[in-house]
mmCIF file of the N, C-alpha and C atoms, coordinates in Angstrom:
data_MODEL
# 
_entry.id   MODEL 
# 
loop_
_atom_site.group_PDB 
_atom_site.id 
_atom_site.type_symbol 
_atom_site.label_atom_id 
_atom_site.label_alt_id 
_atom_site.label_comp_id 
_atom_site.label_asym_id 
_atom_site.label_entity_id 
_atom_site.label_seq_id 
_atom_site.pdbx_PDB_ins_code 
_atom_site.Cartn_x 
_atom_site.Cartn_y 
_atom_site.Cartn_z 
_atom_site.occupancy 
_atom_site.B_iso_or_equiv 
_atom_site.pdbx_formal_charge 
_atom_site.auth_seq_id 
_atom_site.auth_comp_id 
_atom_site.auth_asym_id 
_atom_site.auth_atom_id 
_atom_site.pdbx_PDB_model_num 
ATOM 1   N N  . UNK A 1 1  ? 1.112   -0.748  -9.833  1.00 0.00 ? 1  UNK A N  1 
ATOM 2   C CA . UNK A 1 1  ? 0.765   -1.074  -8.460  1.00 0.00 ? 1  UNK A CA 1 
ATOM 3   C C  . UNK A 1 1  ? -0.633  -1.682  -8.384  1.00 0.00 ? 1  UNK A C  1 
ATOM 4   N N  . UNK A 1 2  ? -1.503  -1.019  -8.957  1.00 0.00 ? 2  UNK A N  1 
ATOM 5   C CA . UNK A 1 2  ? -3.266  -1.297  -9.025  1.00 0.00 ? 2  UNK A CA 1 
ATOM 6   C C  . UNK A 1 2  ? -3.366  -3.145  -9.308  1.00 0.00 ? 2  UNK A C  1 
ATOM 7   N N  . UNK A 1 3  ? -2.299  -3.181  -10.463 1.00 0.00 ? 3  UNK A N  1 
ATOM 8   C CA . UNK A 1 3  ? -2.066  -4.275  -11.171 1.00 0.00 ? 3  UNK A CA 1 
ATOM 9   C C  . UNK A 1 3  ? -1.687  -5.613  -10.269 1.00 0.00 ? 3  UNK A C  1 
ATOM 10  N N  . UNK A 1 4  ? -0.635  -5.581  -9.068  1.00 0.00 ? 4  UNK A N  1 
ATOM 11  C CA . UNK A 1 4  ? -0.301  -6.532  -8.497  1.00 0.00 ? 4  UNK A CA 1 
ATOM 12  C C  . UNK A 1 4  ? -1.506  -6.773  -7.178  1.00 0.00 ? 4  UNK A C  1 
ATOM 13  N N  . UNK A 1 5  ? -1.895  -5.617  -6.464  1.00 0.00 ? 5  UNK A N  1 
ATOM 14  C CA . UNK A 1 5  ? -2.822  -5.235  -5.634  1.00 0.00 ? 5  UNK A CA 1 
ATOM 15  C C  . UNK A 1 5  ? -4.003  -5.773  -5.888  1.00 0.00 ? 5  UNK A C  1 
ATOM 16  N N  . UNK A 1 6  ? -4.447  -6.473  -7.651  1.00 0.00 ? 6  UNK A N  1 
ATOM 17  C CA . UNK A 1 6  ? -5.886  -6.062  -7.618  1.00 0.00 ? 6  UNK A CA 1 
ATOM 18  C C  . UNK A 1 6  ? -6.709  -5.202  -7.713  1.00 0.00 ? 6  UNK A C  1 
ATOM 19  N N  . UNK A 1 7  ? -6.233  -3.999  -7.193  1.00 0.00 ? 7  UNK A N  1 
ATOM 20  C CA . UNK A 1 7  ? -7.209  -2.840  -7.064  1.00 0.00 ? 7  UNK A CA 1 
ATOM 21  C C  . UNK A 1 7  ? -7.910  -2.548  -8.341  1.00 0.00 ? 7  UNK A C  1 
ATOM 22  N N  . UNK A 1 8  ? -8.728  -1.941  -8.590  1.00 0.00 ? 8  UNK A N  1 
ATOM 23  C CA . UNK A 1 8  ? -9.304  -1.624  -9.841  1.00 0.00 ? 8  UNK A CA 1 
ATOM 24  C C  . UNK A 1 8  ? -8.789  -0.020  -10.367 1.00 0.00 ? 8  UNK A C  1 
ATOM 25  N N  . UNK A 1 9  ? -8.334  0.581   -9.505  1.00 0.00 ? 9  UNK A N  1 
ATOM 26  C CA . UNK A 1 9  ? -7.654  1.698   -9.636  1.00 0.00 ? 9  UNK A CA 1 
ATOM 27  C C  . UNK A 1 9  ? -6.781  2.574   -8.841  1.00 0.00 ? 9  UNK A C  1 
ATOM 28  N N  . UNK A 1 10 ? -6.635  3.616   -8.804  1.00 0.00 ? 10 UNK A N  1 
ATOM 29  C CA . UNK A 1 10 ? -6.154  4.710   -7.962  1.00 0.00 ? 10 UNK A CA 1 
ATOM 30  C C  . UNK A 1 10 ? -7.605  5.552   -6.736  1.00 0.00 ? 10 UNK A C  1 
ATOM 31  N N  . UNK A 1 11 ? -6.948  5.265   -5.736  1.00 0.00 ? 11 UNK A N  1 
ATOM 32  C CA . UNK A 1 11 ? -8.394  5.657   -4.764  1.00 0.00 ? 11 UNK A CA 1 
ATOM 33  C C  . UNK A 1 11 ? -7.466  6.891   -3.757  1.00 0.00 ? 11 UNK A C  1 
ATOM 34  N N  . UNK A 1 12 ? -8.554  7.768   -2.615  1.00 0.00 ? 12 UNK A N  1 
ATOM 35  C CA . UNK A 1 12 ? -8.049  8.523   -2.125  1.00 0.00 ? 12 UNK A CA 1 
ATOM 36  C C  . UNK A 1 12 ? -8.557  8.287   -0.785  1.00 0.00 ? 12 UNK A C  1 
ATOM 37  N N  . UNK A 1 13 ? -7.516  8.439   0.122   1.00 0.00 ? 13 UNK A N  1 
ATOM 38  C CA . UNK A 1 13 ? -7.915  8.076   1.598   1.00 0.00 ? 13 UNK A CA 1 
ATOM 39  C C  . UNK A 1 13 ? -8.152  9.133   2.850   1.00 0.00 ? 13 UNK A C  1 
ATOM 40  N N  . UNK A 1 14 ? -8.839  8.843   3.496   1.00 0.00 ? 14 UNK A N  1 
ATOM 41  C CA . UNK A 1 14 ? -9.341  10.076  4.454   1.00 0.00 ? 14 UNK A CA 1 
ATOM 42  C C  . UNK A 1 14 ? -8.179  10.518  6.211   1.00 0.00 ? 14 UNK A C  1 
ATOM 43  N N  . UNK A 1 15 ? -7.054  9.364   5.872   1.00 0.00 ? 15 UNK A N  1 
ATOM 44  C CA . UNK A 1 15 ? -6.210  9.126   6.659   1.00 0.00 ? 15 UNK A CA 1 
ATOM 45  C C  . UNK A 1 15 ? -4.536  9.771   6.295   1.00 0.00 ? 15 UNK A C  1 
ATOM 46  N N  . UNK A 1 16 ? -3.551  10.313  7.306   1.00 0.00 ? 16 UNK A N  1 
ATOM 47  C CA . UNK A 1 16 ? -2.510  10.920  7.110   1.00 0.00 ? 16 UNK A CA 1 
ATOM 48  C C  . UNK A 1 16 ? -1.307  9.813   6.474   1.00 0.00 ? 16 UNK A C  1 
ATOM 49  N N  . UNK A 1 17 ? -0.443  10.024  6.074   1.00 0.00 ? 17 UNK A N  1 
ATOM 50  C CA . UNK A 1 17 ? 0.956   9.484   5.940   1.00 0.00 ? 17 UNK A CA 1 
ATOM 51  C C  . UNK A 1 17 ? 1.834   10.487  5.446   1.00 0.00 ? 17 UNK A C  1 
ATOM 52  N N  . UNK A 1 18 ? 3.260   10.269  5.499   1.00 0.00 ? 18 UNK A N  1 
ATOM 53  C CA . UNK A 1 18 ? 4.603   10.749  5.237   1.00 0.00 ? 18 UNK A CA 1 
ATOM 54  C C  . UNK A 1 18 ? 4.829   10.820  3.688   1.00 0.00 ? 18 UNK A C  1 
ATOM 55  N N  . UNK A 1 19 ? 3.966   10.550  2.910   1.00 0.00 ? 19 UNK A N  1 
ATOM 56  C CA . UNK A 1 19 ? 4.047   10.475  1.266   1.00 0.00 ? 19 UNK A CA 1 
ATOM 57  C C  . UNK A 1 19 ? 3.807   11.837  0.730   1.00 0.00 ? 19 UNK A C  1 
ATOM 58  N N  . UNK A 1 20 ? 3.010   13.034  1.798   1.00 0.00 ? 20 UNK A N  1 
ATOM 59  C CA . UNK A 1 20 ? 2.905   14.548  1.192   1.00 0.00 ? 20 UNK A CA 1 
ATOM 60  C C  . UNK A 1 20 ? 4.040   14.884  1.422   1.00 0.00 ? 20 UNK A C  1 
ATOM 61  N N  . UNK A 1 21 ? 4.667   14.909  2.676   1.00 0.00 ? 21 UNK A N  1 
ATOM 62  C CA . UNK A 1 21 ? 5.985   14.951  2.698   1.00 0.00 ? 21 UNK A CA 1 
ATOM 63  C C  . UNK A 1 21 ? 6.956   14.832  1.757   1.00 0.00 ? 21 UNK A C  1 
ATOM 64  N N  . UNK A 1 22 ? 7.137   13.552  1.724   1.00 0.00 ? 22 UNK A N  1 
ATOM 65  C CA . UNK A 1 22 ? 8.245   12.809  0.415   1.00 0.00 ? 22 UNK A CA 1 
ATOM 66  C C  . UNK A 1 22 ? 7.804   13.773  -0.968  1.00 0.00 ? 22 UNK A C  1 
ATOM 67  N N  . UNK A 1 23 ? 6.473   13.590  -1.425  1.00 0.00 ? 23 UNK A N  1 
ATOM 68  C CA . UNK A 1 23 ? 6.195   14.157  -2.656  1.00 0.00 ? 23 UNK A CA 1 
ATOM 69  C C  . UNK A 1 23 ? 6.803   16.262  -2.798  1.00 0.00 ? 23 UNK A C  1 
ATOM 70  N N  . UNK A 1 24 ? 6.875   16.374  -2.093  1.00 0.00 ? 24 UNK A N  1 
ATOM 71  C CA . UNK A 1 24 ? 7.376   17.902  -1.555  1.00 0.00 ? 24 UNK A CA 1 
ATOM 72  C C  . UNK A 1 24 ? 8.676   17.636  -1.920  1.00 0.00 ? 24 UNK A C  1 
ATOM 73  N N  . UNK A 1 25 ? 9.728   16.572  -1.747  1.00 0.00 ? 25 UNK A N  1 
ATOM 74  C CA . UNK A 1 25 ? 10.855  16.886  -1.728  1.00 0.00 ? 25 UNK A CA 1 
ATOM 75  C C  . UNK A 1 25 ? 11.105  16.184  -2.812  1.00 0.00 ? 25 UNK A C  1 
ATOM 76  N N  . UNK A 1 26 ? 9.984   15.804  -3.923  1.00 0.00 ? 26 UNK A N  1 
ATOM 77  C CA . UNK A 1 26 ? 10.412  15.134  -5.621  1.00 0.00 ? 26 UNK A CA 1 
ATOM 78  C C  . UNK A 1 26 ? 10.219  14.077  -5.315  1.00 0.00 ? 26 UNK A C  1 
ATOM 79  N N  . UNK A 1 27 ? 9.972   12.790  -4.100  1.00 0.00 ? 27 UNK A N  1 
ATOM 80  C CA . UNK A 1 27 ? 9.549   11.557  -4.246  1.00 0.00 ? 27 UNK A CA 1 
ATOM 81  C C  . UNK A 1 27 ? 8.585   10.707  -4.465  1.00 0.00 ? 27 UNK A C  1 
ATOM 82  N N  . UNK A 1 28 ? 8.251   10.627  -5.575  1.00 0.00 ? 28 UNK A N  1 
ATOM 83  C CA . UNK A 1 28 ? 6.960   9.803   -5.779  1.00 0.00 ? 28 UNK A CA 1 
ATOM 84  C C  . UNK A 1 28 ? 6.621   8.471   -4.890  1.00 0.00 ? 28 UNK A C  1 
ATOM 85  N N  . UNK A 1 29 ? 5.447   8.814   -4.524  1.00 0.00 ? 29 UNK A N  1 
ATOM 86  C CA . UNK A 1 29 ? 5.366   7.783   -3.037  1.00 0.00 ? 29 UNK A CA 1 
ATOM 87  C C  . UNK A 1 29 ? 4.112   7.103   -3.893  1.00 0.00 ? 29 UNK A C  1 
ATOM 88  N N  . UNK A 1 30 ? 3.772   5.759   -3.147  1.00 0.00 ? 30 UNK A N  1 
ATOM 89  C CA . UNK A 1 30 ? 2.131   5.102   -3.621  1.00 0.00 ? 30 UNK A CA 1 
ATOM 90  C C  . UNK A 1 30 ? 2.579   3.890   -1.935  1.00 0.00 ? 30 UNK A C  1 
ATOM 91  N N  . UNK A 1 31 ? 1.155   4.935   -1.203  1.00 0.00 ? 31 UNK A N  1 
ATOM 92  C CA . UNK A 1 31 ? 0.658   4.180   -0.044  1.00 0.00 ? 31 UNK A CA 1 
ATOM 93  C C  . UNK A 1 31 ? -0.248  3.119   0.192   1.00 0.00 ? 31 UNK A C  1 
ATOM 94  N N  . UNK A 1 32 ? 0.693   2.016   0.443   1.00 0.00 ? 32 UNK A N  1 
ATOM 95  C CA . UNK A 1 32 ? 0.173   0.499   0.284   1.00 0.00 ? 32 UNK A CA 1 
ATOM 96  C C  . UNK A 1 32 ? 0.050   -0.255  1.803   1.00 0.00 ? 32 UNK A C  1 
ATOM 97  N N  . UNK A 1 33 ? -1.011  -0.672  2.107   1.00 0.00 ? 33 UNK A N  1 
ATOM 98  C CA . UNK A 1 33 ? -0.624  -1.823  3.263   1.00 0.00 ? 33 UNK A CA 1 
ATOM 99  C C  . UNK A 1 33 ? -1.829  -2.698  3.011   1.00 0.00 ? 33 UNK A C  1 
ATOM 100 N N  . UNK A 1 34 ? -1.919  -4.003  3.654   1.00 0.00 ? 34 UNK A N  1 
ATOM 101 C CA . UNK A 1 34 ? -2.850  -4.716  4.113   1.00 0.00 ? 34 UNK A CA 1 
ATOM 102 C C  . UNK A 1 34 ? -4.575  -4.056  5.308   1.00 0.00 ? 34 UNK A C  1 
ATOM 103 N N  . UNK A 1 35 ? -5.337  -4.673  4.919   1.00 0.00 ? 35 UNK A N  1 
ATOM 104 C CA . UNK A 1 35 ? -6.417  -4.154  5.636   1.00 0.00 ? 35 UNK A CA 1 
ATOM 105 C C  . UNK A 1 35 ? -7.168  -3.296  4.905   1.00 0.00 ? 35 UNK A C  1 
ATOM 106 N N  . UNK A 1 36 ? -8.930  -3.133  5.943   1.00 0.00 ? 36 UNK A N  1 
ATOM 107 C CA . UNK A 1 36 ? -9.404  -2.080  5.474   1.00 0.00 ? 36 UNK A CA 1 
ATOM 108 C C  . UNK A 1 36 ? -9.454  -0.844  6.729   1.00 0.00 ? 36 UNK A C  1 
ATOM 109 N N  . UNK A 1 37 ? -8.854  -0.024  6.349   1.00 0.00 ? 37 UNK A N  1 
ATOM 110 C CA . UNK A 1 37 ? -8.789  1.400   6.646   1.00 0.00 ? 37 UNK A CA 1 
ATOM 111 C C  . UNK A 1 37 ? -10.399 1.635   7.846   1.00 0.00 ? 37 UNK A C  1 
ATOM 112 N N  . UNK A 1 38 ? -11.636 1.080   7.557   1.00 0.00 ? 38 UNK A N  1 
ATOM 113 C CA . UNK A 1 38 ? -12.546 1.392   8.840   1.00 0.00 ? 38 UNK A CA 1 
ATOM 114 C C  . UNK A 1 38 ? -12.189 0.514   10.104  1.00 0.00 ? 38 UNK A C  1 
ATOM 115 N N  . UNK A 1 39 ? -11.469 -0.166  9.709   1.00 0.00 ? 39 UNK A N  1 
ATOM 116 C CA . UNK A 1 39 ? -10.998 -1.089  10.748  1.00 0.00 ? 39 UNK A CA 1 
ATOM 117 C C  . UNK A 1 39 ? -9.865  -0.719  11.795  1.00 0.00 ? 39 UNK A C  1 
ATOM 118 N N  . UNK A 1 40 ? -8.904  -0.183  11.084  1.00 0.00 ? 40 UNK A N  1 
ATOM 119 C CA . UNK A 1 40 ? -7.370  0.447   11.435  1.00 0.00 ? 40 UNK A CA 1 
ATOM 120 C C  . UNK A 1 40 ? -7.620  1.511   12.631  1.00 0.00 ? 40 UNK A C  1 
ATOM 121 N N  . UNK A 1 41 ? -6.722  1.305   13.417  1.00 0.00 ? 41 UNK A N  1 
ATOM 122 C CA . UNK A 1 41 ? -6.384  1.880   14.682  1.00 0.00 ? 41 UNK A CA 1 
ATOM 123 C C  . UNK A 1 41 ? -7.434  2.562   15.826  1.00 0.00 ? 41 UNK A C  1 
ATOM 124 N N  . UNK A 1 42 ? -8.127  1.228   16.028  1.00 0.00 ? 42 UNK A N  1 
ATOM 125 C CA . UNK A 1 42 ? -9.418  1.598   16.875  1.00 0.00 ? 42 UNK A CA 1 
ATOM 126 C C  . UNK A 1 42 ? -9.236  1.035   17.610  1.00 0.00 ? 42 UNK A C  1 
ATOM 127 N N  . UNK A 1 43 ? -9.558  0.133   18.534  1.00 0.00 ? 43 UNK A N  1 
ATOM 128 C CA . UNK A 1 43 ? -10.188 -0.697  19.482  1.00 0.00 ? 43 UNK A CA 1 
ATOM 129 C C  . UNK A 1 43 ? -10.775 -1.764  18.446  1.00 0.00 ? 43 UNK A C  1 
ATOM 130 N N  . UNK A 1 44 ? -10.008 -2.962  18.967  1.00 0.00 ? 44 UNK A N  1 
ATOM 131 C CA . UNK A 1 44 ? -10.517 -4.492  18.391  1.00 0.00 ? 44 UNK A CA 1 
ATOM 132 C C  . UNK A 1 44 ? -9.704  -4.492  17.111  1.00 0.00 ? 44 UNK A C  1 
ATOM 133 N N  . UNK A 1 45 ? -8.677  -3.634  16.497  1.00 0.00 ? 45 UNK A N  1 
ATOM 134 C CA . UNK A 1 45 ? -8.438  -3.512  14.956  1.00 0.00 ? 45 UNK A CA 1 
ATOM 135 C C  . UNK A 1 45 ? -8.165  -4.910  14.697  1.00 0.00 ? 45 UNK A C  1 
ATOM 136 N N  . UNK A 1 46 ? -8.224  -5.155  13.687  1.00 0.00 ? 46 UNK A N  1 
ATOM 137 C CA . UNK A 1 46 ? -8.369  -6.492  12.740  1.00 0.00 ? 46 UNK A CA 1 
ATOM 138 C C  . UNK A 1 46 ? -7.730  -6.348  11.232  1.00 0.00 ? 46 UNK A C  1 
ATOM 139 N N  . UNK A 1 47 ? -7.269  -7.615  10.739  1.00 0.00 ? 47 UNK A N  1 
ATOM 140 C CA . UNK A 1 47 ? -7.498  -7.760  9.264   1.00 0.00 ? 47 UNK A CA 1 
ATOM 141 C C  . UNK A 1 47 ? -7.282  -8.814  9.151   1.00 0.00 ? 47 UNK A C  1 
ATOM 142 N N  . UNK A 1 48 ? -7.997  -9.307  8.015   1.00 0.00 ? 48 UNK A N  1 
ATOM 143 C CA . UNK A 1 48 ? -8.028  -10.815 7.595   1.00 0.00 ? 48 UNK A CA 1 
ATOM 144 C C  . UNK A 1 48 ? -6.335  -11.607 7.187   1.00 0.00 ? 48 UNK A C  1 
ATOM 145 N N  . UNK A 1 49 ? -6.431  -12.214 7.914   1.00 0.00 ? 49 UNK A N  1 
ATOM 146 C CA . UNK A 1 49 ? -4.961  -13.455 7.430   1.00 0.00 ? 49 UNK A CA 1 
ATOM 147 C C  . UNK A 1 49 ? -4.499  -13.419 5.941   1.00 0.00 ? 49 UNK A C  1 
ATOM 148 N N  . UNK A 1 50 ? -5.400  -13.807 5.225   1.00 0.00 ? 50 UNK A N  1 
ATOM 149 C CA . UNK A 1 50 ? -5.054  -13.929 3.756   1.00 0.00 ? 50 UNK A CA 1 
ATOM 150 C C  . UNK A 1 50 ? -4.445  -12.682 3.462   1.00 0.00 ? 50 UNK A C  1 
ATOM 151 N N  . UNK A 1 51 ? -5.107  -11.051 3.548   1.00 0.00 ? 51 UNK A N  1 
ATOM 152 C CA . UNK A 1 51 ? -4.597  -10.372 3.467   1.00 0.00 ? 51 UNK A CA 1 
ATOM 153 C C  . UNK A 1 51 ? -3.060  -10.196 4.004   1.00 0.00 ? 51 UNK A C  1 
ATOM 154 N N  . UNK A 1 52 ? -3.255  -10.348 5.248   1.00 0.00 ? 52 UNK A N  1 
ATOM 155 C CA . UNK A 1 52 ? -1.502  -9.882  6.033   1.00 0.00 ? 52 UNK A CA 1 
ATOM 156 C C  . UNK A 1 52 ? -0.266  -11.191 5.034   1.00 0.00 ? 52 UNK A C  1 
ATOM 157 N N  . UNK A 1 53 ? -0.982  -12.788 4.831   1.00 0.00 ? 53 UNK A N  1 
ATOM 158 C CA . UNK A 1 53 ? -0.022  -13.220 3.846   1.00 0.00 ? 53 UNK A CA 1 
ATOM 159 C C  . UNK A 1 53 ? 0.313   -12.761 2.745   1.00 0.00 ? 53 UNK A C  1 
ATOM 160 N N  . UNK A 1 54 ? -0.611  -12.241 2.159   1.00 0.00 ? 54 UNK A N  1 
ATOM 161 C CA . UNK A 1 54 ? -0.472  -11.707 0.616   1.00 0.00 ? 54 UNK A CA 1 
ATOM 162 C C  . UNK A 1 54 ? 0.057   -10.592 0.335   1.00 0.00 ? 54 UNK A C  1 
ATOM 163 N N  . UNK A 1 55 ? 0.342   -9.742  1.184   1.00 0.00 ? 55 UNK A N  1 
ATOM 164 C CA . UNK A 1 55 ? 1.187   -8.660  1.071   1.00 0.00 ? 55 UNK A CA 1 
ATOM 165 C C  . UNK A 1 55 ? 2.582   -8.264  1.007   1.00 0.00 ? 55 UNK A C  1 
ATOM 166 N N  . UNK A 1 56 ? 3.567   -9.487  1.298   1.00 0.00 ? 56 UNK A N  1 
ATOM 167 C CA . UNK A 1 56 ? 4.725   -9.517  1.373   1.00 0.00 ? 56 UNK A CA 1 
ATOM 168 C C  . UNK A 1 56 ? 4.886   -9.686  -0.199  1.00 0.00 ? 56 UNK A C  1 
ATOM 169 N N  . UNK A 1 57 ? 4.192   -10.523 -1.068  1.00 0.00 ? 57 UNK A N  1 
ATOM 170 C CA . UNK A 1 57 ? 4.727   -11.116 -1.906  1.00 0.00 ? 57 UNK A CA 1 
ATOM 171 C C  . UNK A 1 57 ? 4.368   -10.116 -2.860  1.00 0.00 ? 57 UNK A C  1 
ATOM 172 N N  . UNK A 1 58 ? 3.366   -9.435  -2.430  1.00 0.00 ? 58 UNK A N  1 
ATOM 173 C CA . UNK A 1 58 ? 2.674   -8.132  -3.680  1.00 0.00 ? 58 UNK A CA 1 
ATOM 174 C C  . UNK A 1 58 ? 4.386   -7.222  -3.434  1.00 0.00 ? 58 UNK A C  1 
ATOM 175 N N  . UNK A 1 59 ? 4.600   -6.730  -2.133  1.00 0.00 ? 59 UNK A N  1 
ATOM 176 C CA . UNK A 1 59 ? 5.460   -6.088  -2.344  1.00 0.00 ? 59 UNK A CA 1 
ATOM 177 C C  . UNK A 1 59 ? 7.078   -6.393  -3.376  1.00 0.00 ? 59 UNK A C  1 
ATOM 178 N N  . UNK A 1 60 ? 6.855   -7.651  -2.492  1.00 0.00 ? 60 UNK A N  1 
ATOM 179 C CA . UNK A 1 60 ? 8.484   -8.244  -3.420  1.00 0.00 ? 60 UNK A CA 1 
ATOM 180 C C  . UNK A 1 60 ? 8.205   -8.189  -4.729  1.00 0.00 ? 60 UNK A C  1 
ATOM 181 N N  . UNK A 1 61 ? 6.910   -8.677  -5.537  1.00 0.00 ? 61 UNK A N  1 
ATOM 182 C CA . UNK A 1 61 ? 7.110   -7.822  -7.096  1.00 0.00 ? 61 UNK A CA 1 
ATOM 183 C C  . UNK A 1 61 ? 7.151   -6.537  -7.399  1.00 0.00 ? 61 UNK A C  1 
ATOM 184 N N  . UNK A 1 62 ? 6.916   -5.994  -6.585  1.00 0.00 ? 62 UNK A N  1 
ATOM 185 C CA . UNK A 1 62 ? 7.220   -4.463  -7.495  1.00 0.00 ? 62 UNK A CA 1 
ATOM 186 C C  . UNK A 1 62 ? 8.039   -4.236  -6.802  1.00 0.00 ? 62 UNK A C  1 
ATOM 187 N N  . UNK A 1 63 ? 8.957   -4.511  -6.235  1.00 0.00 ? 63 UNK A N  1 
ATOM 188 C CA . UNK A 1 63 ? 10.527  -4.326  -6.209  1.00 0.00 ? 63 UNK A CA 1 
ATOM 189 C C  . UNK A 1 63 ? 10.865  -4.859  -7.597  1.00 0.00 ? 63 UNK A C  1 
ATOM 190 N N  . UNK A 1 64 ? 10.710  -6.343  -7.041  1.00 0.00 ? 64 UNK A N  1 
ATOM 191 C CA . UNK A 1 64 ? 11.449  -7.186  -8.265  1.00 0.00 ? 64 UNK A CA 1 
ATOM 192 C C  . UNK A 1 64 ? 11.015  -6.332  -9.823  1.00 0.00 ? 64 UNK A C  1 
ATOM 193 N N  . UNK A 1 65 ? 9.841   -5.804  -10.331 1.00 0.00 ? 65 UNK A N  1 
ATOM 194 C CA . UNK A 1 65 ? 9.537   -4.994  -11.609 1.00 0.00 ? 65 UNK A CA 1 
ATOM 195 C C  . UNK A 1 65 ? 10.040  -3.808  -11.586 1.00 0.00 ? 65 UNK A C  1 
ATOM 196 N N  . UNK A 1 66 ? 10.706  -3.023  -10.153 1.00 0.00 ? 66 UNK A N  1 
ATOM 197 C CA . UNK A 1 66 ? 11.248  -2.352  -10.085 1.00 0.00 ? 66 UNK A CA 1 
ATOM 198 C C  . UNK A 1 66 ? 12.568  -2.365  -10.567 1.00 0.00 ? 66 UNK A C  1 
ATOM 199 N N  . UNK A 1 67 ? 13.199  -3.498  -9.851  1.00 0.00 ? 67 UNK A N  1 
ATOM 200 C CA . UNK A 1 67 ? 14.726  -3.459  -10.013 1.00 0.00 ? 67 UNK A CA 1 
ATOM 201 C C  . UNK A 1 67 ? 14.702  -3.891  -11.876 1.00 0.00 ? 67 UNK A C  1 
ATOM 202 N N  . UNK A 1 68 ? 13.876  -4.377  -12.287 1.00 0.00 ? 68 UNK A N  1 
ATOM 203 C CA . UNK A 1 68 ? 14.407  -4.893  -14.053 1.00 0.00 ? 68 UNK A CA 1 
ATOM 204 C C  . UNK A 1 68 ? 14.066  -3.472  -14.789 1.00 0.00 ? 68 UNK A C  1 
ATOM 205 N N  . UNK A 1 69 ? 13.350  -2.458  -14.367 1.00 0.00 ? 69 UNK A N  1 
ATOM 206 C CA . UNK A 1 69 ? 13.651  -1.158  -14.796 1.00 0.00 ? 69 UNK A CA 1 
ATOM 207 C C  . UNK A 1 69 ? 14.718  -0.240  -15.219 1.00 0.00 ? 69 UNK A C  1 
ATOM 208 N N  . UNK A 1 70 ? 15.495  -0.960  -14.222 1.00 0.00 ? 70 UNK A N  1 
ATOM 209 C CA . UNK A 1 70 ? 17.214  0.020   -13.531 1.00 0.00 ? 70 UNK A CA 1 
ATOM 210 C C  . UNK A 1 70 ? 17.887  -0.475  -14.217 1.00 0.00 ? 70 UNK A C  1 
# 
């Protein structure tokens, strides 16, 4: 994931999602979206264009590296 993302690694966020959940019931989750997180769900929220384009296509590979797994 780090790999298609860019990211330089595995980071930890100060915000909720449904992935403690999932992981409780055996599903390995990895929480991905566009944006930065000080920005998200305030008043004025924002994220840069490039980002919101570039995210479809990050996702469709790791499907696609997903599905040649199976």
């Amino acid at each position: 994931m780090t790999r298609r993302s860019g990211a330089r690694g595995a980071i930890g966020v100060s915000y909720g999602t449904d992935a403690g959940r999932l992981e409780a019931l055996g599903c390995r989750s990895v929480v991905f979206g566009p944006g930065d997180i000080s920005v998200a769900h305030r008043a004025n929220e924002w994220m840069p264009v490039e980002e919101y384009r570039r995210a479809p296509g990050i996702i469709e590979s790791i499907i696609d590296d997903a599905s040649a797994m199976s």
